[in-house]
C-alpha positions in Angstrom: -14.9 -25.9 -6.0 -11.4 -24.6 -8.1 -12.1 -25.7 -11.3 -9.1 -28.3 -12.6 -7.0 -26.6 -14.4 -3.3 -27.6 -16.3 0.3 -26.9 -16.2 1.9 -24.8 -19.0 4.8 -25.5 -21.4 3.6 -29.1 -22.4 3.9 -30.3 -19.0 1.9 -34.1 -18.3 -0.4 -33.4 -15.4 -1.2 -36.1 -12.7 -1.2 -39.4 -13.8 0.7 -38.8 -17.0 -2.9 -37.0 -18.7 -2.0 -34.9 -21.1 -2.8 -31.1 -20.6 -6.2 -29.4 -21.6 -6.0 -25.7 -20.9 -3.0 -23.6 -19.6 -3.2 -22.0 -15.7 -4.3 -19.2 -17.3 -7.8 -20.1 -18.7 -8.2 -20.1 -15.2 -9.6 -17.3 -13.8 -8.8 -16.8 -10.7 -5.5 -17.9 -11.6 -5.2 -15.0 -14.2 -6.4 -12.5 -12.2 -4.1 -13.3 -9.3 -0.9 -14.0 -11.6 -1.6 -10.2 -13.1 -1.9 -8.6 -9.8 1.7 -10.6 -8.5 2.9 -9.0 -11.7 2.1 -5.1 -10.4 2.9 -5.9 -6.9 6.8 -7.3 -8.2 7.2 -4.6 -10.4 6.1 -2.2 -7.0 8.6 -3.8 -5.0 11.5 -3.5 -7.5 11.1 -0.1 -8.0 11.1 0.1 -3.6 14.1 -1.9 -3.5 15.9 0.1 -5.9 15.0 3.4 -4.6 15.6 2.8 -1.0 19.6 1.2 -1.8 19.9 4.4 -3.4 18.3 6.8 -1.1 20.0 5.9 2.4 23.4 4.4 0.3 24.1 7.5 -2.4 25.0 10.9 -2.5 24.6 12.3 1.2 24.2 8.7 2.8 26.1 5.9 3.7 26.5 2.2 3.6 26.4 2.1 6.9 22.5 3.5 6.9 21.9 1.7 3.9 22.8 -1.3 6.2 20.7 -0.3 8.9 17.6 0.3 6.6 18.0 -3.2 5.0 18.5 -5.0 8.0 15.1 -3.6 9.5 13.5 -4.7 6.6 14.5 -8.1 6.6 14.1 -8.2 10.3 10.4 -7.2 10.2 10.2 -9.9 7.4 11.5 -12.4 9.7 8.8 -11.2 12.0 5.8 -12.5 10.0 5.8 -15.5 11.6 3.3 -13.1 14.3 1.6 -12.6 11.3 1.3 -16.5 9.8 -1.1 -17.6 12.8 -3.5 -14.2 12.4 -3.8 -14.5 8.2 -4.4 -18.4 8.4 -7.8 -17.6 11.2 -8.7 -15.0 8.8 -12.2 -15.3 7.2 -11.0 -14.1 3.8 -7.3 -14.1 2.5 -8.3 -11.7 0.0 -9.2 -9.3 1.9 -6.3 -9.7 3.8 -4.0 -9.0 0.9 -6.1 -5.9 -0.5 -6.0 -4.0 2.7 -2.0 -4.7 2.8 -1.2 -3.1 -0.5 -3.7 -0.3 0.3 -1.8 0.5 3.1 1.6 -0.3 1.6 0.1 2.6 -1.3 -0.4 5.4 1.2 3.2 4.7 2.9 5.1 4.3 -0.2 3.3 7.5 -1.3 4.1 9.7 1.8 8.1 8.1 1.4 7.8 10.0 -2.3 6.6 12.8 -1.6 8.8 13.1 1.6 11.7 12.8 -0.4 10.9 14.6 -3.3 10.6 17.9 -1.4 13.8 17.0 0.9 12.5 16.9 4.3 13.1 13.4 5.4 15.2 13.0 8.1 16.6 9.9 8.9 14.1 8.8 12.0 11.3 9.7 9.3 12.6 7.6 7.1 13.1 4.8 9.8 9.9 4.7 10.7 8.1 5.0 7.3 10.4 1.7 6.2 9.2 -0.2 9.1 5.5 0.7 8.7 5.8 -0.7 4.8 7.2 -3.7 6.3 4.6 -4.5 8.7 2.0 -3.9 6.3 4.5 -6.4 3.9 4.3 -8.9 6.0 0.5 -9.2 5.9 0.4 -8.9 2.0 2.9 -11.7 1.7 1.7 -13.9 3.7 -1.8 -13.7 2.6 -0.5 -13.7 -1.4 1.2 -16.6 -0.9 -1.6 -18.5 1.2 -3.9 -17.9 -1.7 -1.9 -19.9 -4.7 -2.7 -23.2 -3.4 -6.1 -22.4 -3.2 -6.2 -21.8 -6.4 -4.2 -24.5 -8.6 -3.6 -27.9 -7.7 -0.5 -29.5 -6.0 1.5 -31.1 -9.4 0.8 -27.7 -10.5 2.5 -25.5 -8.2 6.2 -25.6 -8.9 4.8 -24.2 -12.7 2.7 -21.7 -11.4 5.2 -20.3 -9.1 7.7 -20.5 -12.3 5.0 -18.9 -14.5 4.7 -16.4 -11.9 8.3 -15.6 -10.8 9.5 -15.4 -14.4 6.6 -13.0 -15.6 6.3 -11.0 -12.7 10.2 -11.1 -12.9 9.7 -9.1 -16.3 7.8 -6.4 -14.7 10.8 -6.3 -11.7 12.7 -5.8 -14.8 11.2 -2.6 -15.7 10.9 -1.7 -12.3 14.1 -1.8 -11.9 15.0 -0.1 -14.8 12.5 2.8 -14.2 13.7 3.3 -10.8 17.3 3.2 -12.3 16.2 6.0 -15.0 13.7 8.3 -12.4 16.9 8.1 -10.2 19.5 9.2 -12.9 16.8 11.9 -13.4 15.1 13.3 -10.6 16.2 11.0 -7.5 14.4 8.3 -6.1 11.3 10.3 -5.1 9.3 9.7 -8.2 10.5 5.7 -7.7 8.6 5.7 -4.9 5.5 7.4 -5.9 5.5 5.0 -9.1 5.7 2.4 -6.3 2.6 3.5 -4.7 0.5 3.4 -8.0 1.7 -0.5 -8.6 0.3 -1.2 -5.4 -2.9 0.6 -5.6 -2.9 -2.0 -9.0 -2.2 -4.9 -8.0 -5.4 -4.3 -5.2 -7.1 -3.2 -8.0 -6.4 -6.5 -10.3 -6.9 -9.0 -6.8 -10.3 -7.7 -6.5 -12.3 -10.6 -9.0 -10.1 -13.0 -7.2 -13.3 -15.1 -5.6 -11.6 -17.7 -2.8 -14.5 -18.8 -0.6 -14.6 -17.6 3.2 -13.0 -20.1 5.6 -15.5 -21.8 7.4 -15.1 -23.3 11.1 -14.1 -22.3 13.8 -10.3 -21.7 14.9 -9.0 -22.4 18.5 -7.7 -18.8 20.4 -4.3 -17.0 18.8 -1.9 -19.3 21.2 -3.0 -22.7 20.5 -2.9 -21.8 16.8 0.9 -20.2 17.4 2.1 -23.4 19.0 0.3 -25.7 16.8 2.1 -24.6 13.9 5.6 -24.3 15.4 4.8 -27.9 16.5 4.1 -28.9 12.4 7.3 -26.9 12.0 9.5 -28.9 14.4 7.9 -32.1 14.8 6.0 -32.9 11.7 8.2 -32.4 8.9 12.2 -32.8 9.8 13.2 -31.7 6.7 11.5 -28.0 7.5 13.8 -27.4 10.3 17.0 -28.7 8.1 15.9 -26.2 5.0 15.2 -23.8 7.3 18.8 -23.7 8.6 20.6 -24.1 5.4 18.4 -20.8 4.9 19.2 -19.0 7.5 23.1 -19.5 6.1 22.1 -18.5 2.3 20.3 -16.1 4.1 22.8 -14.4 5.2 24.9 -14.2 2.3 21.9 -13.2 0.1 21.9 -9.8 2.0 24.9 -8.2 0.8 24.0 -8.1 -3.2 21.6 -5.0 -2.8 24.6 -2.9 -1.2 27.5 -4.2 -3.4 25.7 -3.0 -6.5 25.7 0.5 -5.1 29.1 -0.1 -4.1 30.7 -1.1 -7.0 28.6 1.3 -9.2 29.8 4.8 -6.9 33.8 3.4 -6.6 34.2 1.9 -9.6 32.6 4.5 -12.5 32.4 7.7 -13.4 28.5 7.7 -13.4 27.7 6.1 -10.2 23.4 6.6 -10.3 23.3 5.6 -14.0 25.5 2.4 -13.8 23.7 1.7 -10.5 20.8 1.5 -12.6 21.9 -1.1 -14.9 23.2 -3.4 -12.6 20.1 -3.4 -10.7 18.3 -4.2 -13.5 20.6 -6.4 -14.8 20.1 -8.3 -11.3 16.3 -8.4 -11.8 16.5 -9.6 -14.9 18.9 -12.7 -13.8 16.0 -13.7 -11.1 13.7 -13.8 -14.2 15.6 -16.1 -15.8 15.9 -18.1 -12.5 12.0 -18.7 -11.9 11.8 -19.2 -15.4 14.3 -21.9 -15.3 13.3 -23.7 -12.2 9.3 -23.9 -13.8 10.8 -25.2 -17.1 13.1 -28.3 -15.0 10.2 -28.7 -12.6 12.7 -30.8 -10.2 10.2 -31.8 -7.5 11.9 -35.3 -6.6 15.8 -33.1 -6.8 14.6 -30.1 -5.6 17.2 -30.2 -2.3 19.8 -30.9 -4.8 18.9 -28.2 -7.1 18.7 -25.8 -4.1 22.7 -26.8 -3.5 23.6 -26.7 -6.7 22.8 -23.4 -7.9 24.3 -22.1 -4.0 27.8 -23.8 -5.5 27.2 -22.1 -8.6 26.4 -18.7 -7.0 29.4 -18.8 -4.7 32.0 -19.6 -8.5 30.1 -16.7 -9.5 30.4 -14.3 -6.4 34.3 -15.1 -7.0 34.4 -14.3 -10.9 32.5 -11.3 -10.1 35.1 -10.0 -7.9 38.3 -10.9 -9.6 37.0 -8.8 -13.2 35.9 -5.5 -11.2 35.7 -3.1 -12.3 34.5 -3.9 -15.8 31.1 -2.9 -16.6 30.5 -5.9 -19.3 31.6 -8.1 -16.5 29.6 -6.8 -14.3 27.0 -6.8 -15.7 27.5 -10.6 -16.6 28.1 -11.4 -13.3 25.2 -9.3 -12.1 22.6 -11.3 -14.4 24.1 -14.9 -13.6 24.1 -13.8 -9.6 21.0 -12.8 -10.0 19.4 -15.9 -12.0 20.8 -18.0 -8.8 19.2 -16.3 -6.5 16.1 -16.5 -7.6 16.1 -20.3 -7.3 16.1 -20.5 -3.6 13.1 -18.0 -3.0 10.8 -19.7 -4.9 12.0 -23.3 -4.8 11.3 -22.5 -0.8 7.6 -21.4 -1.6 6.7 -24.3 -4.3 7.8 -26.9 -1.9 6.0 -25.7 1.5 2.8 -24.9 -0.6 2.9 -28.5 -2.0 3.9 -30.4 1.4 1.4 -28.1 3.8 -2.3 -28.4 4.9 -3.5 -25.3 3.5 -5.2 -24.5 7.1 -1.5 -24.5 8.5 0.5 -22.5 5.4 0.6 -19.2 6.8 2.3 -20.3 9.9 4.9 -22.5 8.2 5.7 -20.7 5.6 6.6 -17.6 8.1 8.0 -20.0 10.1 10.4 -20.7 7.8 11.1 -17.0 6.9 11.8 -16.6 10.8 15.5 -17.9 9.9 16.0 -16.7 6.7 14.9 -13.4 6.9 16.2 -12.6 10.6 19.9 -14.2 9.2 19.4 -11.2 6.3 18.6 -8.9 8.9 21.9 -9.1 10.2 23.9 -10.3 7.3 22.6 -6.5 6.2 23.7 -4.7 8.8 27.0 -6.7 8.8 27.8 -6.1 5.2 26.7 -2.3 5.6 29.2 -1.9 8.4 32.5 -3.6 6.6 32.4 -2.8 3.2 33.1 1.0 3.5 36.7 -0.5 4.9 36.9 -3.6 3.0 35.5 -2.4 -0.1 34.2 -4.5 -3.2 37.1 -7.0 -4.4 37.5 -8.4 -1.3 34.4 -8.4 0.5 32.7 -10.5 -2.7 35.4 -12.6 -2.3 34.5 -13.8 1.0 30.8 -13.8 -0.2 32.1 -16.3 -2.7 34.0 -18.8 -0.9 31.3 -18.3 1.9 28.8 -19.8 -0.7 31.0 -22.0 -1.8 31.6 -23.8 1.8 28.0 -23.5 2.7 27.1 -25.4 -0.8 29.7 -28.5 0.1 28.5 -28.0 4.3 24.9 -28.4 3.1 25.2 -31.4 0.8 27.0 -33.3 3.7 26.5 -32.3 6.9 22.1 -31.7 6.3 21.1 -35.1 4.5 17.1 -33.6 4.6 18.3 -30.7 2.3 20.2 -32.7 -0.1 16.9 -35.6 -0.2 14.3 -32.9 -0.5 11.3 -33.5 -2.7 7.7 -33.9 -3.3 
């Protein structure tokens, strides 16, 4: 049995009790929320690194494009993975050997690239191996919080999470944004291999009990949860497509920080720095805003809002470059809006799934959203050497904008969603 334990900040729980103990008296709980914090602060420091590696001096947007858009691809892919983590015996285990591999790939990328003989197929292949092995770790991460707290307390874990392990992205990002200044991305990636060999090491007294039963074969377990998907919850397949639109959009951030950092200032790697950290630090914010509103009967509204409000800021952002205090405004408001959609989407499918069936849904969600960034990636990466910044986060903006207003209209399951 999970011992009951109670929302944070003052929160009632169930029933309008009044709280006992914070999530974190819970063991498990604190265990897990500490290795989230090392794995987030890993995968800043990759997603910093690897902007800067295929998009900076001797690269090009266009690669940069193509190495995002096979990362989000392979995201979109984990819906192969969904049905094979929820018939696994033991989600933790699942997890550990995912960052233990992501550790030895992440190292082999630093050390690569520190001694300058990676060559673009090399580097290809390494970032499609770390998003394989990505796929199984976030699946399996994910599958494990409802184990582990209870459903009113979900949307406050997930903000407890996202903002704290937001802070560590934080540093992340600004450690990748200083070893790059310094010494290039290399050592970014080598200090992204020791997060991940901690954040196995801090999942390890997570105790979930073994799944016990038996599971029909791979297929029948593939279609049964596309059939939850389709059939037994409409408003899945309506998020899922307002995703795959944000989704799209949401790709292009990464790249127009490098952009505007290498055209617009004299010292492209530092200022690239600080707006990514900037950026990190907005999604901090975010998480840490959507656990303090808790909006679980407005959460489809929410979602639209903050997509308006990204899309006014997309166009501010554009119409002040370049100015580094505005941008690094507009960086930190983009940023906090962002965040709301990522983990709004996990809070609401971890509260509203059978736990036996989360893996599959949740990747089956990520199916749309991640295979729109895939492509929203390479599109972005392909245009905005010719149409440069101003204009191309203009677009961005009334893109958002339109999809915000489409949304709210046009997908009433979206606009009513709640738990």
């Amino acid at each position: 049995m999970i011992a009951p334990v109670q929302p944070v900040g003052g929160l009632p729980a169930a029933g309008g009790a009044k709280p006992r103990s914070s999530l974190l008296v819970n063991p498990r709980f604190r265990w897990y929320f500490v290795s989230e914090i090392a794995g987030n602060m890993g995968y800043a420091l990759y997603a910093v690194a690897i902007v800067w590696l295929a998009a900076g001096p001797g690269g090009s947007y266009a690669l940069a494009g193509v190495v995002l858009g096979l990362e989000f691809g392979i995201y979109a892919l984990s819906f192969l993975v969904g049905p094979l983590v929820d018939r696994a015996r033991n989600l933790r285990t699942v997890a550990i050997v995912g960052y233990a591999v992501q550790a030895g790939l992440a190292a082999a990328l630093g050390v690569l690239s520190t001694a300058h003989e990676l060559p673009i197929v090399a580097l290809l292949a390494l970032v499609i191996a770390l998003s394989v092995a990505w796929d199984f770790t976030w699946t399996a991460t994910n599958a494990l919080l409802p184990r582990i707290v209870r459903e009113e307390e979900i949307i406050v874990a997930n903000g407890l999470t996202g903002s704290a392990s937001g802070g560590n992205q934080v540093l992340g990002a600004a450690l990748g944004g200083l070893l790059i200044g310094v010494a290039g991305p290399g050592p970014a990636m080598l200090l992204y291999a020791a997060m991940n060999a901690l954040a196995l090491a801090t999942l390890l007294p997570v105790v979930v009990p073994d799944r016990v039963g038996s599971l029909s074969g791979f297929l029948s377990e593939f279609v049964a949860g596309w059939r939850f998907f389709a059939s037994g919850s409409r408003p899945l397949v309506e998020l899922a497509t307002f995703g795959a639109l944000q989704g799209f959009v949401s790709a292009a951030p990464p790249l127009l920080i490098a952009v505007e950092a290498q055209h617009g200032f004299a010292n492209p790697a530092e200022v690239y720095g600080i707006f990514a950290t900037t950026f990190a630090l907005g999604g901090v914010v975010g998480s840490l805003l959507l656990g303090i509103a808790n909006p679980k009967a407005r959460l489809g509204r929410f979602l639209i809002g903050t997509t308006l409000t990204e899309g006014g800021l997309f166009l501010v952002a554009a119409l002040v470059a370049p100015s580094l205090v505005g941008a690094v405004v507009g960086w930190f408001a983009i940023g906090t809006a962002e965040a709301v959609y990522y983990t709004a989407l996990i809070a609401y499918i971890q509260a509203t799934t059978p736990s036996e069936l989360f893996g599959r849904t949740m990747t089956n969600s990520y199916l749309f959203r991640g295979g729109a960034r895939s492509f929203g990636a390479l599109a972005v990466g392909s245009i905005v050497g010719v149409l440069g910044f101003v204009t191309l986060g203009l677009g961005i903006g009334v893109a958002l904008v339109a999809l915000a207003l489409g949304t709210f209209f046009v997908l009433p399951g979206v606009r009513r969603l709640g738990f």
